[in-house]
Residue frames as qw, qx, qy, qz and C-alpha x, y, z in Angstrom:
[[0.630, 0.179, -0.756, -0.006, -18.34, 4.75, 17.60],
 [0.010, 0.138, -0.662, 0.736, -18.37, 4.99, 21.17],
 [0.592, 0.105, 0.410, -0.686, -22.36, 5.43, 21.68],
 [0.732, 0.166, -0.612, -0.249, -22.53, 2.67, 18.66],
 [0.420, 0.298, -0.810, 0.281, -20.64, 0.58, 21.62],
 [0.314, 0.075, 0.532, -0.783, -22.49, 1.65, 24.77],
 [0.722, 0.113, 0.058, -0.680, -26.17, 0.79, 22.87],
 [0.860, 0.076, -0.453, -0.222, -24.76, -3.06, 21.55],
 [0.633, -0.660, 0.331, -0.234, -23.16, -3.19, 24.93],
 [0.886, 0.279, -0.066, 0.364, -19.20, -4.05, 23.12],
 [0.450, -0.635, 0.028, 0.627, -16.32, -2.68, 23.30],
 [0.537, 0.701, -0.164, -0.439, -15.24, 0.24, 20.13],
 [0.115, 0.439, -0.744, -0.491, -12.68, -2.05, 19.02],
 [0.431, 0.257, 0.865, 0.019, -15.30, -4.81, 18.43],
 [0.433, 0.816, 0.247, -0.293, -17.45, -2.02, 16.51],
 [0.085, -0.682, 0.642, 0.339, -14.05, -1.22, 14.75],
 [0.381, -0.125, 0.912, 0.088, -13.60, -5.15, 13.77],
 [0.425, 0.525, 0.643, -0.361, -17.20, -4.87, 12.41],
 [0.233, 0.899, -0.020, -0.370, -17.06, -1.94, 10.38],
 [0.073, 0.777, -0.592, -0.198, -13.56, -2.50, 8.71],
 [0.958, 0.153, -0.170, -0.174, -14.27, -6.38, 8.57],
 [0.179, 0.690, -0.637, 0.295, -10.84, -7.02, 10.01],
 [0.094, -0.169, 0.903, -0.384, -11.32, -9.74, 12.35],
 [0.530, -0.298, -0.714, -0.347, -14.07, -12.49, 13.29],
 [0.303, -0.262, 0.116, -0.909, -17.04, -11.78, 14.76],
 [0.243, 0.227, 0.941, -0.066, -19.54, -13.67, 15.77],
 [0.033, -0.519, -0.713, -0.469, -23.03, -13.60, 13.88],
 [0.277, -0.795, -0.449, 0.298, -25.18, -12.25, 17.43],
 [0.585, -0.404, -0.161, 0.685, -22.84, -9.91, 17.45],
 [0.249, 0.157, 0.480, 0.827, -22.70, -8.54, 14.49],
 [0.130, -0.667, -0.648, -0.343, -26.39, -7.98, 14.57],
 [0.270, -0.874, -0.331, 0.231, -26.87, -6.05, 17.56],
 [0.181, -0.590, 0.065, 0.784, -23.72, -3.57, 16.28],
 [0.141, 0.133, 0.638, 0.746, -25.29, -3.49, 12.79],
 [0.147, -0.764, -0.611, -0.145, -28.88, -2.58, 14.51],
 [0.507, -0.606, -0.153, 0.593, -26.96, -0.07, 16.60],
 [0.304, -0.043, 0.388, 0.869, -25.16, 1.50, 13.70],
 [0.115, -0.586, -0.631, -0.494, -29.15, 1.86, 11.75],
 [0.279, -0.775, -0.486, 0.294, -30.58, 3.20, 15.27],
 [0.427, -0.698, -0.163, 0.552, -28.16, 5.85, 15.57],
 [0.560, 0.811, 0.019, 0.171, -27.44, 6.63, 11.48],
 [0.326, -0.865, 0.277, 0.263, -23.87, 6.17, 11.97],
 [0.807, 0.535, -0.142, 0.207, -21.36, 6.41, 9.33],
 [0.738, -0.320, 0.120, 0.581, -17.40, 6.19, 10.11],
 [0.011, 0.975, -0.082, -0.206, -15.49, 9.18, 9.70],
 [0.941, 0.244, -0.101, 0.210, -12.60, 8.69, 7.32],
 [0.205, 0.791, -0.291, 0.498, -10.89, 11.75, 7.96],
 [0.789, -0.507, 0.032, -0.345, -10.82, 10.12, 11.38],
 [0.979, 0.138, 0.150, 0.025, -9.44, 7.24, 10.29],
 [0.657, 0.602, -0.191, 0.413, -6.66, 9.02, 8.07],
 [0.053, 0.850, -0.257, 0.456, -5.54, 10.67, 11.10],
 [0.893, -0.310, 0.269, -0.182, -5.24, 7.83, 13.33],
 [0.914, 0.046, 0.337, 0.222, -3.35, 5.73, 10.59],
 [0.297, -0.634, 0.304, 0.647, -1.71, 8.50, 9.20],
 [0.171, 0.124, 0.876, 0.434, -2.67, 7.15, 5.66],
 [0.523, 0.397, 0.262, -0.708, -6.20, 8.95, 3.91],
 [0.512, 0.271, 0.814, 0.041, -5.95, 6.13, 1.16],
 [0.370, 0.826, 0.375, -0.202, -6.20, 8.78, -1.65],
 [0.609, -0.087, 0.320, 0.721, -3.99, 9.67, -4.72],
 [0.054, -0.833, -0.040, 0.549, -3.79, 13.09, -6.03],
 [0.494, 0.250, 0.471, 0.687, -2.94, 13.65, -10.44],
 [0.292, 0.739, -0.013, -0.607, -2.69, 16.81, -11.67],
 [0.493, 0.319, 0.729, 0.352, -3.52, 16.66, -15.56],
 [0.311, 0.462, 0.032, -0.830, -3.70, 19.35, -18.06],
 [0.568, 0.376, 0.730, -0.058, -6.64, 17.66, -19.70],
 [0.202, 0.284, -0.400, -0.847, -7.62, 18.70, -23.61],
 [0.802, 0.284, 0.037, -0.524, -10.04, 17.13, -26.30],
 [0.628, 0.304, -0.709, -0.102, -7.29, 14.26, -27.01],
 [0.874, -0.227, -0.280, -0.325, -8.82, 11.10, -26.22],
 [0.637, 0.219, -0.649, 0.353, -5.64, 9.57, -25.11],
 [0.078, 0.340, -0.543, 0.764, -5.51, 11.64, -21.40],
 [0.798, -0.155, -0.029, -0.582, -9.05, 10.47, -20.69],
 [0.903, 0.086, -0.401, -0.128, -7.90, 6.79, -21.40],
 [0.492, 0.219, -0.610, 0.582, -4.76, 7.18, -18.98],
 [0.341, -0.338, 0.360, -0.800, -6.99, 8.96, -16.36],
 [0.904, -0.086, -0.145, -0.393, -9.62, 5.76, -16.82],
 [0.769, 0.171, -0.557, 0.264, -6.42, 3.23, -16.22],
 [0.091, 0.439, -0.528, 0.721, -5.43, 5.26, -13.22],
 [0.388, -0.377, 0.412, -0.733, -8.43, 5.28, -11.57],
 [0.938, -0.136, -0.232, -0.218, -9.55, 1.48, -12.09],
 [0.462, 0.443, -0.540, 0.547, -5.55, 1.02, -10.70],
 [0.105, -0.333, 0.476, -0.807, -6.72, 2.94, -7.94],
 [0.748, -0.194, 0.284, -0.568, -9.65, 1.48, -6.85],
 [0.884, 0.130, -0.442, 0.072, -8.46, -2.13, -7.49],
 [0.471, -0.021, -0.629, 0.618, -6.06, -1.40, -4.29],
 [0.411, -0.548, -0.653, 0.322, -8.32, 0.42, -2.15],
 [0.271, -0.159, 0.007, 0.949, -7.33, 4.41, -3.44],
 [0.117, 0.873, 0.421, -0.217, -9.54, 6.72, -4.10],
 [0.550, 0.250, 0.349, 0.717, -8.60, 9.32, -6.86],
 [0.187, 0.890, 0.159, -0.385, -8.92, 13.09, -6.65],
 [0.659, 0.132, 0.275, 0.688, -7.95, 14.92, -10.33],
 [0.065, -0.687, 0.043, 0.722, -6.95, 18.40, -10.81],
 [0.586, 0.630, 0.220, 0.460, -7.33, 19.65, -14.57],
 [0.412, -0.540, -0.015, 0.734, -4.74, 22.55, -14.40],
 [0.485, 0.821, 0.293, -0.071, -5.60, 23.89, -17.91],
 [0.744, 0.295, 0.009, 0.599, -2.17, 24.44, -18.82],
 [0.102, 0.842, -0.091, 0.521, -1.50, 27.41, -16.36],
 [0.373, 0.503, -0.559, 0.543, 0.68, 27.84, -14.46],
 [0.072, -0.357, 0.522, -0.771, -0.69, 29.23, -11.53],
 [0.789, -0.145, 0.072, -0.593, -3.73, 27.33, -11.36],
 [0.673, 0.256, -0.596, 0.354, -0.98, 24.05, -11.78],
 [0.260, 0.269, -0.615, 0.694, 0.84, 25.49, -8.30],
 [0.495, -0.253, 0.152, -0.817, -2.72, 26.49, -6.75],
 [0.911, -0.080, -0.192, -0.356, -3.69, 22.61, -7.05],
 [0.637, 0.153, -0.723, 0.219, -0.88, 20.86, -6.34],
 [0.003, -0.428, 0.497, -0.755, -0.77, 22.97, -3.21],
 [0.712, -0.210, -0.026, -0.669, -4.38, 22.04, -2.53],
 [0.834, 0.031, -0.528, -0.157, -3.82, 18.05, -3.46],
 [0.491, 0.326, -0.573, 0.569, -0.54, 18.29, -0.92],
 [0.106, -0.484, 0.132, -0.858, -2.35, 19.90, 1.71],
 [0.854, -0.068, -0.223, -0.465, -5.48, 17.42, 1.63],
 [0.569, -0.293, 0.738, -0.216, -2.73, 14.85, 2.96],
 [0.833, 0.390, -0.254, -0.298, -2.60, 12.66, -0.42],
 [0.960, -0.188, 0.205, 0.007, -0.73, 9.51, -0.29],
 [0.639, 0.079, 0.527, 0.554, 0.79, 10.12, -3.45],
 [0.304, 0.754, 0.305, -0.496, 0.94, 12.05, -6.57],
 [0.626, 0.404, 0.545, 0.383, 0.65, 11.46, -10.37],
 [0.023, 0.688, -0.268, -0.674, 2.00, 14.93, -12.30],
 [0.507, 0.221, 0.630, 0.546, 1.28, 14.75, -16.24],
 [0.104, 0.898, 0.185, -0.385, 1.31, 18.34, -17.08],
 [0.580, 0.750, -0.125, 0.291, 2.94, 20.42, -20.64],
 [0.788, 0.093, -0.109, 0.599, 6.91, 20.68, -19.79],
 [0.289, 0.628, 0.089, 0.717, 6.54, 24.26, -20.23],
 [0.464, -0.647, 0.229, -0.560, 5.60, 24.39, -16.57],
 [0.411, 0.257, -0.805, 0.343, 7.31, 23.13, -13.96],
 [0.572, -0.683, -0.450, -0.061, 5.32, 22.15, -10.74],
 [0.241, -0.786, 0.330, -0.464, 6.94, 24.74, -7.88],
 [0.647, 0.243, -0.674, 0.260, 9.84, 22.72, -6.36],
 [0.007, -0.222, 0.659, -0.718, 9.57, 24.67, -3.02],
 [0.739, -0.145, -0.109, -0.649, 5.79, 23.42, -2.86],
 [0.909, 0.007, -0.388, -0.150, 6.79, 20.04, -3.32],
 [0.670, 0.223, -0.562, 0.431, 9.54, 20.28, -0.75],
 [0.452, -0.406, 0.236, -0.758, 7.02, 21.15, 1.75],
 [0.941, 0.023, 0.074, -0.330, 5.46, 17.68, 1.58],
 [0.054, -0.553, 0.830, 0.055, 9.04, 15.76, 1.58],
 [0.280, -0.193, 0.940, -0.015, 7.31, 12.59, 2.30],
 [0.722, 0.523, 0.370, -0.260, 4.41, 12.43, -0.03],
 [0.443, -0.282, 0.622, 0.581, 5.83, 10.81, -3.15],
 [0.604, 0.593, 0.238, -0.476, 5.17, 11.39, -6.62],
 [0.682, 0.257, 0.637, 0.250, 5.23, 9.78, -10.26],
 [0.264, 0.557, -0.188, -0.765, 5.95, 12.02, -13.49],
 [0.680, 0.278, 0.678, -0.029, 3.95, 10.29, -16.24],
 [0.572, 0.531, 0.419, 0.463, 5.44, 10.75, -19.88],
 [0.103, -0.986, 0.028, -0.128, 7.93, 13.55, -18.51],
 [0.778, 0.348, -0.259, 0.454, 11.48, 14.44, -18.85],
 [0.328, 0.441, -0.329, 0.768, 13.33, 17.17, -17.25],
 [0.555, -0.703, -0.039, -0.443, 12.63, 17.67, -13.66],
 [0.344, 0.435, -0.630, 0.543, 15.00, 18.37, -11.18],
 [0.633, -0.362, 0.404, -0.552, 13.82, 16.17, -7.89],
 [0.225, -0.269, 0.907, -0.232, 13.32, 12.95, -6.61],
 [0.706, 0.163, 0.399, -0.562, 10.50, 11.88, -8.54],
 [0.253, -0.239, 0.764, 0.544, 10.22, 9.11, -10.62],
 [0.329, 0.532, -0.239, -0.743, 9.46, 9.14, -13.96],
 [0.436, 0.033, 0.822, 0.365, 8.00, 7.10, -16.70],
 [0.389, 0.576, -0.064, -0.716, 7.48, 7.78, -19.97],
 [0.849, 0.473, 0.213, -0.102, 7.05, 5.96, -23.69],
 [0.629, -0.003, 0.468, 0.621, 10.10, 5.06, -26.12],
 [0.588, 0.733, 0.224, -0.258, 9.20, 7.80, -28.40],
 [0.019, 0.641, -0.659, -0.394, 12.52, 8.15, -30.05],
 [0.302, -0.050, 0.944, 0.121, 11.93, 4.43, -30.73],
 [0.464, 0.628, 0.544, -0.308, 7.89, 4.85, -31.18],
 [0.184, 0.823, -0.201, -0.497, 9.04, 7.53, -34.41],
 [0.056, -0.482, 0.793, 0.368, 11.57, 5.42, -36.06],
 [0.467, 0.149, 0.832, -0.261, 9.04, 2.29, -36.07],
 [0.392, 0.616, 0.535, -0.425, 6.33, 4.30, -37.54],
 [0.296, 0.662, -0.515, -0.458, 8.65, 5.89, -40.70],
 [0.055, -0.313, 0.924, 0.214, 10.22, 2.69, -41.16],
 [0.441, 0.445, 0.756, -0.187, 7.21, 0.64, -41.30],
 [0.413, 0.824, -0.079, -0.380, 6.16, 3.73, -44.34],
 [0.118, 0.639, -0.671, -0.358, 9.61, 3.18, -45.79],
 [0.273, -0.155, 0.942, 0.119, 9.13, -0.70, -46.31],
 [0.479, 0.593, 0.634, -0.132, 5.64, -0.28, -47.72],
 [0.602, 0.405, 0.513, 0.460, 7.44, 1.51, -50.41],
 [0.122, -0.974, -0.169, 0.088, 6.73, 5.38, -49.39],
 [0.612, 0.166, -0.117, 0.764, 9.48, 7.59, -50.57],
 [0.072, 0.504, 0.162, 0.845, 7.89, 10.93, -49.64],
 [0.444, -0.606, -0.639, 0.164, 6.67, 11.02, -46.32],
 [0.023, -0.497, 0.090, -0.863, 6.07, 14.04, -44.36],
 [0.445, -0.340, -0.682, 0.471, 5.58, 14.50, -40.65],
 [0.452, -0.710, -0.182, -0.508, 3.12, 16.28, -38.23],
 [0.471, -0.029, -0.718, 0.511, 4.97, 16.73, -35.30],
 [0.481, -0.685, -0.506, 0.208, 3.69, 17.32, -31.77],
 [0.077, -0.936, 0.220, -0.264, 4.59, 20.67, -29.92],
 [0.619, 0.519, -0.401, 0.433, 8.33, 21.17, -29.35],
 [0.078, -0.634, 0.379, -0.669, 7.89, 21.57, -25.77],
 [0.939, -0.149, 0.204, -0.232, 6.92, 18.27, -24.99],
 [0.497, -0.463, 0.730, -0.079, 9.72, 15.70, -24.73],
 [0.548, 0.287, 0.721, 0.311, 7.93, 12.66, -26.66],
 [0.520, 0.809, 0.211, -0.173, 6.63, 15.22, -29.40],
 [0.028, -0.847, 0.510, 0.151, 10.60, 16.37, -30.17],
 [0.228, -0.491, 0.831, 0.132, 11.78, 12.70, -29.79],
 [0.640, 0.542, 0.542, 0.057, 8.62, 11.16, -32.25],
 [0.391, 0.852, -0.239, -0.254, 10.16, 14.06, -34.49],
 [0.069, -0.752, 0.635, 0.161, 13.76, 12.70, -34.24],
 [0.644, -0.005, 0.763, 0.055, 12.82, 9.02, -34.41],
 [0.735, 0.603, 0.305, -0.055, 11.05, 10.26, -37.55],
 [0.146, 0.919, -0.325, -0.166, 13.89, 12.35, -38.67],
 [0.546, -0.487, 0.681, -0.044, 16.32, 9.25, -37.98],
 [0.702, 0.341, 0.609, 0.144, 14.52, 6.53, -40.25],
 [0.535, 0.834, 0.076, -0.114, 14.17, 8.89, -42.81],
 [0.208, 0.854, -0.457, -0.134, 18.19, 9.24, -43.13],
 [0.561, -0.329, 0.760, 0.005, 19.18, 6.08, -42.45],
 [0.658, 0.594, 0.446, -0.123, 16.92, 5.11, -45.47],
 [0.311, -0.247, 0.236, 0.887, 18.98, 8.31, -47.28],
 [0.094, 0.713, 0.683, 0.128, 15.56, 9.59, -48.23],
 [0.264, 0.399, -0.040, 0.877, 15.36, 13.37, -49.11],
 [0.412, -0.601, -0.561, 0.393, 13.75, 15.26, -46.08],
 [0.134, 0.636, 0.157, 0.743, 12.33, 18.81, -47.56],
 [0.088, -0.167, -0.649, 0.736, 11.74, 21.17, -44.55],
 [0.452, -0.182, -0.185, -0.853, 8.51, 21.92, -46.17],
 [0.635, -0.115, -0.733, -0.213, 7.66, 18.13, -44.98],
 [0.380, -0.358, -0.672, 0.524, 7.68, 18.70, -41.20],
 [0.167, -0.557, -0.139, -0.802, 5.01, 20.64, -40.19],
 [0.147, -0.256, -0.760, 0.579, 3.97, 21.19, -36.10],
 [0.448, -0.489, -0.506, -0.552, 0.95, 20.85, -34.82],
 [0.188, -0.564, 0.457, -0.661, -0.81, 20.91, -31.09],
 [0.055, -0.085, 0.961, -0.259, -1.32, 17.47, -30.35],
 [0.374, 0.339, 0.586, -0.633, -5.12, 18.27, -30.83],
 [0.509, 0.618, 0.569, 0.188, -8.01, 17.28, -33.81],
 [0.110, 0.977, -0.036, -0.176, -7.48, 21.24, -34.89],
 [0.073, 0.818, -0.469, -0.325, -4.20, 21.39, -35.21],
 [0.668, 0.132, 0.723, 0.117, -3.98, 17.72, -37.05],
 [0.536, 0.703, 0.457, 0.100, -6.51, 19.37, -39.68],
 [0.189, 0.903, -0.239, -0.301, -4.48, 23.00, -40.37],
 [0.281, -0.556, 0.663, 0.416, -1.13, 20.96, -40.66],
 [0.505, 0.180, 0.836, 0.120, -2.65, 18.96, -43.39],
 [0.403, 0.875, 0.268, -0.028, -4.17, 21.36, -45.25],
 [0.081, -0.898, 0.338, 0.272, -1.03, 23.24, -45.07],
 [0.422, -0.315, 0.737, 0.423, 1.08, 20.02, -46.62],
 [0.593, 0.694, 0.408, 0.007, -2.25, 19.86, -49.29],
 [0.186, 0.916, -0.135, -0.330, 0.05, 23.00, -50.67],
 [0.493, -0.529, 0.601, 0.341, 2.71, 20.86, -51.34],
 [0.677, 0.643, 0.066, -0.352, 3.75, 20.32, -54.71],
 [0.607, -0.200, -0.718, -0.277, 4.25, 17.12, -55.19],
 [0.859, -0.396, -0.094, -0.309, 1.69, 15.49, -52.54],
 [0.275, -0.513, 0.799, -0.148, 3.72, 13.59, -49.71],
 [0.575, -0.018, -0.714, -0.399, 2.56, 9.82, -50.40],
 [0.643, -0.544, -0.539, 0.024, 2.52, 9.28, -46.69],
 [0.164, -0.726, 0.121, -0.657, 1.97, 11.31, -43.61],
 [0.571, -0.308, -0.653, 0.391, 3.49, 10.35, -39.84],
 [0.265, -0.709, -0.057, -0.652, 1.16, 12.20, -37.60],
 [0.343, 0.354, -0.655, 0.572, 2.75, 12.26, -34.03],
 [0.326, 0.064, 0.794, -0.509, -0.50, 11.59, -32.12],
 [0.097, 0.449, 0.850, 0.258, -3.99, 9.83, -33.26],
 [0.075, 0.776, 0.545, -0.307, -5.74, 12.81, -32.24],
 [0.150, -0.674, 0.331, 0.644, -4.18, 14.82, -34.87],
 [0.052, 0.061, 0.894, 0.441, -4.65, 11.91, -37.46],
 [0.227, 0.624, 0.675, -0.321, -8.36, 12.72, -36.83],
 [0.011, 0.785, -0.020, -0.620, -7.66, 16.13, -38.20],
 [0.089, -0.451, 0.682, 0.568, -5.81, 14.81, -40.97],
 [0.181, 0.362, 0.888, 0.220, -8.44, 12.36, -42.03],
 [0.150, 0.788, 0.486, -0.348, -11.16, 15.37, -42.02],
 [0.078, 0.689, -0.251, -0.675, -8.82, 17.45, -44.32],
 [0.185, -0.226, 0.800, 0.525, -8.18, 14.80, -46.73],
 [0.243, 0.512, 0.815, -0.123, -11.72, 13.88, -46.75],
 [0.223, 0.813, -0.022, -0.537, -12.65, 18.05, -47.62],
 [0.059, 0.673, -0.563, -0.476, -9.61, 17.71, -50.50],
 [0.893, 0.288, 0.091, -0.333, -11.29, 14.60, -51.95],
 [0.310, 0.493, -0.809, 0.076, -8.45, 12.47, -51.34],
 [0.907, -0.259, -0.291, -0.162, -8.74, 8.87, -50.09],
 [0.458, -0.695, 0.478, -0.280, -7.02, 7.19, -47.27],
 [0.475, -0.555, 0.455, 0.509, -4.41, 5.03, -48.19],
 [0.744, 0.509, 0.369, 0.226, -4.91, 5.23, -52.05],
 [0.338, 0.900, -0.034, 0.273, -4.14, 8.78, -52.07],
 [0.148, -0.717, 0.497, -0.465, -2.10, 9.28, -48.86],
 [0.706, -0.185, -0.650, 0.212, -1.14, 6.71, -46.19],
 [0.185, -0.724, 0.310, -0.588, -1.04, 7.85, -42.78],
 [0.565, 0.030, -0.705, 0.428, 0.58, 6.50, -39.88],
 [0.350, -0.835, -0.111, -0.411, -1.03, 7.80, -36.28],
 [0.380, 0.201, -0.760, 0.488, 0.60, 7.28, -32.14],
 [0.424, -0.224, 0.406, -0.778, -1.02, 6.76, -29.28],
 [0.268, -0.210, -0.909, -0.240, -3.61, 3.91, -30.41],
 [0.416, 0.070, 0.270, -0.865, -6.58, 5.89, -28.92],
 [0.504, 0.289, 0.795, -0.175, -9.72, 3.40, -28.62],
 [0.592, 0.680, 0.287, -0.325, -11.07, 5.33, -31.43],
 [0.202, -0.644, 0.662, 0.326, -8.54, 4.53, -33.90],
 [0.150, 0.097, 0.962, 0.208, -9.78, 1.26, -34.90],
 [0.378, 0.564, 0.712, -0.179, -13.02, 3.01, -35.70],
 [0.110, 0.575, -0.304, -0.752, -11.45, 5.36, -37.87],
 [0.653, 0.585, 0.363, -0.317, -12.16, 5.02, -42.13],
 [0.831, -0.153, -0.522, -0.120, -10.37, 3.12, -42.57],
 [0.816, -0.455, -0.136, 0.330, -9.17, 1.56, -39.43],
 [0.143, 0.897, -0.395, 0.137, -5.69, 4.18, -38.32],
 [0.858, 0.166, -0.284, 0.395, -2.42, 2.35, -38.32],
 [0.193, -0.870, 0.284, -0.353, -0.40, 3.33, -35.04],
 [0.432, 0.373, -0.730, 0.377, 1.93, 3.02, -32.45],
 [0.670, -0.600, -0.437, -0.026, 0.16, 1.45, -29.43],
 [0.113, 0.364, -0.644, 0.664, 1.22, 2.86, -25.81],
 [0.528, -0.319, -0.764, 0.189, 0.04, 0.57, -23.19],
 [0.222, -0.394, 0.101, -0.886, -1.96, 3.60, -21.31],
 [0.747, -0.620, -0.111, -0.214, -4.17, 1.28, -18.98],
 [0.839, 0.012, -0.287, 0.461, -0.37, -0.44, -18.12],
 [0.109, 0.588, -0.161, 0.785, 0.82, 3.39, -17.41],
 [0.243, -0.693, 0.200, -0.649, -1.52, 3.82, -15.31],
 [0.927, -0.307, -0.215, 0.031, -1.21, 0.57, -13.42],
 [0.774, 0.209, -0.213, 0.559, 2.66, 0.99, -13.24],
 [0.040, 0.523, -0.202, 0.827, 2.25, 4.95, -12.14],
 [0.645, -0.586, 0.120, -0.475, -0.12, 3.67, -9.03],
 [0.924, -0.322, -0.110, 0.176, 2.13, 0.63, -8.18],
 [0.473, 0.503, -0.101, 0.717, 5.35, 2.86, -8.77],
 [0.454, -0.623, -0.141, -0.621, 3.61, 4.87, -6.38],
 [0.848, -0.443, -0.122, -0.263, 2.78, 2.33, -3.61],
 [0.845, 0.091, -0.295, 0.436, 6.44, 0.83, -3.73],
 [0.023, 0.657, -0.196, 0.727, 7.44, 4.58, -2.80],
 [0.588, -0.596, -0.182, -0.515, 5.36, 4.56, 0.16],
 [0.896, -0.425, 0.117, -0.059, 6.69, 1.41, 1.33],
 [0.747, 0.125, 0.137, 0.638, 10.47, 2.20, 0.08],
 [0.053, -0.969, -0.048, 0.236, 10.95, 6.29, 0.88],
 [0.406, -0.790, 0.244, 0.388, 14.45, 5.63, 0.90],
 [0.826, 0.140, 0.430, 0.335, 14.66, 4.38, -2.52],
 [0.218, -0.358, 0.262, 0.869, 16.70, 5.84, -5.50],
 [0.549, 0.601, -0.039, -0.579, 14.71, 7.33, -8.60],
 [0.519, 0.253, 0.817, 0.009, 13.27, 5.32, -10.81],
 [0.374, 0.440, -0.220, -0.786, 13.09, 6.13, -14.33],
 [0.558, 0.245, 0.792, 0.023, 10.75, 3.27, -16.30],
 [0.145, 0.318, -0.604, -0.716, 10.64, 3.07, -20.21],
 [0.619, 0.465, 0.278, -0.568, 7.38, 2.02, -21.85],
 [0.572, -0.078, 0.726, 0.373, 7.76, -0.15, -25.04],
 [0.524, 0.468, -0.087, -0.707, 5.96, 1.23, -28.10],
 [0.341, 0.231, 0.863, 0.293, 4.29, -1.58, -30.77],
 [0.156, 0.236, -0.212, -0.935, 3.12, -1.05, -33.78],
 [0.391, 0.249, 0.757, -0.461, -0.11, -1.58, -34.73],
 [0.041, 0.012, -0.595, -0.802, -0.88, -2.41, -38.63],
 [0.542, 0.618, 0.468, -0.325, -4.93, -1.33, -39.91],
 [0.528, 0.625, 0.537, 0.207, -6.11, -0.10, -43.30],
 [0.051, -0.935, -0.017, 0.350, -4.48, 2.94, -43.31],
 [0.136, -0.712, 0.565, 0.394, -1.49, 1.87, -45.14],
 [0.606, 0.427, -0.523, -0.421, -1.01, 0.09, -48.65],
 [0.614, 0.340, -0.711, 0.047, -0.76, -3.57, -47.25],
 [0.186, -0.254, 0.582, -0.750, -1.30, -2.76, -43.75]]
């Protein structure tokens, strides 16, 4: 920046002013430190920059990523979030291990992130003494319960999101219903079980244990649990599957077992994955405002920054349901 100055014969903070648009310039000016810059092929140095202002403008998510659509869509909300305020986004996939979890965060923490967005399986905890290296970098747990620290947390109604989705079944006349729940080590998968578990007595509806069958949140394990209720004898009449990517699975078994979709079976999905509405027919679900997530987890975020000393924040998500062709009436 310096020989940028010396050749349009300014001073750096006028080059500064230039560069960063931060103040008015004149036109002349401009010109001779914009020929300057070309002469000399200079590019600002952010890392510079970050160290100067203390601030590298750059938010850090670990994500153990899979083949359900949904984590894509919350990763796509994050980062238009982010770049709508000026962030830049680095993501970690952590593949659901542990150590390769602790190996990034370290990395993300290290790098001097602003922030950081955690939406990882339950079964692993991020390393507390990592994170209490980095005291003042704040972070966001996204659709996560238990975790002893200072981060806050937001997650979906699912207790609420569950009940919805039965009940809705139960009023369209469904006495048999039978449920695909999420793994049990996940928070909303346990509390979409109970919501489902909930309607279903309140109703006083019988509730075989042959009807709850777990699955892994993924198209695969959608299709086994479904084949596996095919065994049942009688057929459920409808099926609350505890994510849309799972209802995929279920539509691909029923489809093998020459059953239709809601003549034979009704199904009910969560999540409202874009592809959803292009299902056959259309999949009735429970919507979770996933671009809103991620808007809320980067301003949730920012408030931190500029509020250290606040208390934890724990933010509930609404769930709505969303009626297609999947169901009789729907």
């Amino acid at each position: 920046m310096k020989d940028v100055a010396r050749l349009a014969g300014v001073s750096t903070s006028t080059v500064s002013h230039v560069i960063n648009d931060n103040r008015f310039v004149s036109e002349a000016v401009k010109a001779k430190i914009t020929a300057a810059i070309a002469e000399l092929n200079y590019a600002p140095s952010a890392l510079a920059r970050s160290l100067k202002i203390n601030q590298t403008r750059t938010i850090g998510m670990l994500l153990t990523a899979s083949s359900n659509p949904f984590y894509s869509e919350v990763v796509r909300g994050v980062e238009r979030s982010c770049y709508e305020r000026g962030y830049s986004l680095v993501l970690c996939n952590t593949e659901g291990d542990e150590h390769r979890m602790n190996r990034s965060l370290e990395t993300l923490l290290q790098k001097r992130v602003d922030g950081l967005l955690i939406m990882c399986t339950e079964s692993h905890l991020p390393s507390a003494d990592i994170l209490n290296r980095y005291p003042t970098i704040p972070s966001v747990m996204m659709d996560w319960s238990p975790f002893e620290g200072d981060s806050d947390i937001i997650q979906d109604n699912s207790l609420l999101g569950g009940e919805m989705a039965t009940r809705y079944l139960i009023e369209r006349g469904y006495r048999r219903i039978a449920c695909i729940a999420g793994p049990q080590d996940k928070t909303p998968a346990r509390l979409r079980l109970e919501g489902f578990k909930q309607a279903m007595a309140q109703a006083e509806l019988p509730l075989p244990a042959s009807c709850i069958v777990s699955g892994d949140f993924e198209f695969q394990g959608g299709y086994n649990a479904m084949n596996q209720l095919l065994t049942l004898d009688p057929l459920p009449e409808a099926v609350f599957t505890s994510n849309d990517a799972m209802a995929v699975g279920v539509y691909h078994a029923l489809y093998q077992a020459g059953l239709s979709v809601p003549q034979d079976i009704a199904v009910v999905g969560y999540d409202d994955i874009e592809l959803a509405r292009y299902m056959t027919p259309p999949l009735t679900t429970v919507h979770q405002p996933k671009d809103e997530l991620g808007e809320l987890a980067i301003d949730t975020l920012l408030h931190r920054l500029a509020n250290p000393g606040g208390s934890q924040q724990l933010l509930v998500l609404t769930p709505e349901l969303i009626e297609r062709g999947s169901v009789r009436g729907g």
